[in-house]
Steps between C-alpha positions, in 0.01 A plus 500: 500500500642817419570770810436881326629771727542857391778687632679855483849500459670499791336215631622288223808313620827397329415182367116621381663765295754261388193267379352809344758587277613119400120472388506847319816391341437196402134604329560844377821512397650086439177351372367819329840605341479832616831627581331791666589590863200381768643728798359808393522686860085439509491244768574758808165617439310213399290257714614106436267246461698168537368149409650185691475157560731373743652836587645468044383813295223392258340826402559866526361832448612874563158717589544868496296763745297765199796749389789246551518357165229640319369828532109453638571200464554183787692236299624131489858402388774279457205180469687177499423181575816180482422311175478115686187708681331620205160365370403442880272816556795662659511792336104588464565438911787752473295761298190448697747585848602766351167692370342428826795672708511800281119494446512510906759736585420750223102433440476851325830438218456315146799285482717525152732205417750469211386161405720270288258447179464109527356541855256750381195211516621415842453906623177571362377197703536696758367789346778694372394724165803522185583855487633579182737281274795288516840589566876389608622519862829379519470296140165314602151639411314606760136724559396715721217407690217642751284331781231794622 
């Protein structure tokens, strides 16, 4: 069963954030080929919703406070799940953490995302609207996209 927990960061401890970025790496920029850098000086302000089983990382978010990321805007980043997880639900559970603790914490903000395109189907389950069209963030198409 997976344990969520949502935490700020300085209550994240050595070997979370060590978990954190392994799974970042190994997703964003191994698997994905994106030779981009994933510390992007972000995660200071962020909330961190962690996935585990057995105290190992299996799925991760960055939620941002309105203003942090996007202006107006609450938002949900850095969404990751390990690959030997996927097709298990785990990711519609890490989505559905993380509109309920920004929908709770922020009841009066929309929430933007930059939403890689291929997940687009698995946002607008959740009730996310495409804003406008297509376009590359760090050599992979993504969409912007809006949850009133």
């Amino acid at each position: 069963m997976t344990n969520w927990q949502i935490k700020n960061y300085t209550n994240i401890s050595v070997a979370e954030l060590y978990q954190i970025l392994r799974l970042r790496q190994e997703v964003f920029i191994i698997e994905q080929n994106c030779i981009y850098p994933d510390i992007d000086d972000k995660d200071h302000n962020a909330m961190h919703l962690l996935g585990t089983i057995d105290n190992k990382l299996i799925a991760y978010a960055r939620l941002f406070q309105p203003d942090d990321y996007f202006q107006g805007y609450s938002s949900i980043g850095r969404v990751v799940v390990a690959k030997q997880k996927r097709g298990q639900q785990i990711g519609h559970a890490l989505i559905k953490h993380a509109v309920h603790f920004l929908k709770t914490q922020y009841p009066h903000s929309p929430c933007k995302i930059s939403a890689q395109a291929y997940l687009m189907t698995l946002y607008q389950s959740f009730d996310f609207i495409a804003e406008g069209n297509t376009y590359l963030e760090d050599g992979i198409p993504h969409i912007a996209m809006i949850k009133i």
